[in-house]
N, C-alpha and C positions, 0 to 999 in steps of 0.2 A: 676231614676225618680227625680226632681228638685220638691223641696217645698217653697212655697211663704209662707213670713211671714204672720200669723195669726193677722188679726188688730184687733186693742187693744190691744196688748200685751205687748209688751217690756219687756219679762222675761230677755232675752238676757244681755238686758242694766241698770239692775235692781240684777239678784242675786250675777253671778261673782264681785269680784273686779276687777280693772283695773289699775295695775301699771306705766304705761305710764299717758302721760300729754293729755288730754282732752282740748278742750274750756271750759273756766270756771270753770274747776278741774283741778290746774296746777299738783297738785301729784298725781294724779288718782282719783281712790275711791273705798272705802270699799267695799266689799261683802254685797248685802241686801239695797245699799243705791243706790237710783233712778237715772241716769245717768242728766243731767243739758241739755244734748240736748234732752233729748224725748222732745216733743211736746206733746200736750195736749190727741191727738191720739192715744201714744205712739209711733212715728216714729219718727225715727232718724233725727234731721234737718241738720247733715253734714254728711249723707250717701252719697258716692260717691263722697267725698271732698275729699283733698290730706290731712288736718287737722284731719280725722278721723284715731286715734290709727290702727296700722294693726292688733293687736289680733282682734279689731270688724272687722276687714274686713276678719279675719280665720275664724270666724264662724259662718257657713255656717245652715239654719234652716235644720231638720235632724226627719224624724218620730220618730225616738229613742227617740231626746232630745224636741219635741216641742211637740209633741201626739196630741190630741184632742182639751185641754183646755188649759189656761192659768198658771191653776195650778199646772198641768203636766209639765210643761215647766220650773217655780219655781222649785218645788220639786227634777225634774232631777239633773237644773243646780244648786241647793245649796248643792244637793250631791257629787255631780263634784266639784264643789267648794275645801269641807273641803274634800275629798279624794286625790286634786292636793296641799294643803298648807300645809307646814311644821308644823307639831304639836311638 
């Protein structure tokens, strides 16, 4: 079953860091720090652009990681986070 992102959200673009070059963030961006393309909505304004990182194009919204709320979606992906980065 295919899940549409929940609007208002952008957990997505917000917990993970992002080591690849963004518009506007040429060296990524931190874990926690707000991605430069959400939109005021929280959507992505170069979704579906060739400019858009492929990690954000890997993932894919998921019951597991987006649940109910917004902050289900935070929580998941900031656990995912510090369990995928080298401590």
């Amino acid at each position: 079953m295919s899940l549409a992102c929940r609007p208002d959200c952008g957990a997505c673009c917000t917990a993970p860091s992002i080591s690849s070059s963004i518009p506007g963030m040429p060296d990524g961006k931190p874990a926690g720090v707000r991605c430069v393309q959400l939109d005021d909505g929280n959507r992505c304004r170069i979704f579906g652009q060739p400019e858009r990182p492929s990690v954000c194009s890997s993932l894919q919204p998921d019951l597991d990681m987006c649940g109910t709320t917004r902050m289900h979606a935070m929580t998941f992906l900031t656990q995912l986070e510090y369990l995928t980065v080298a401590h």
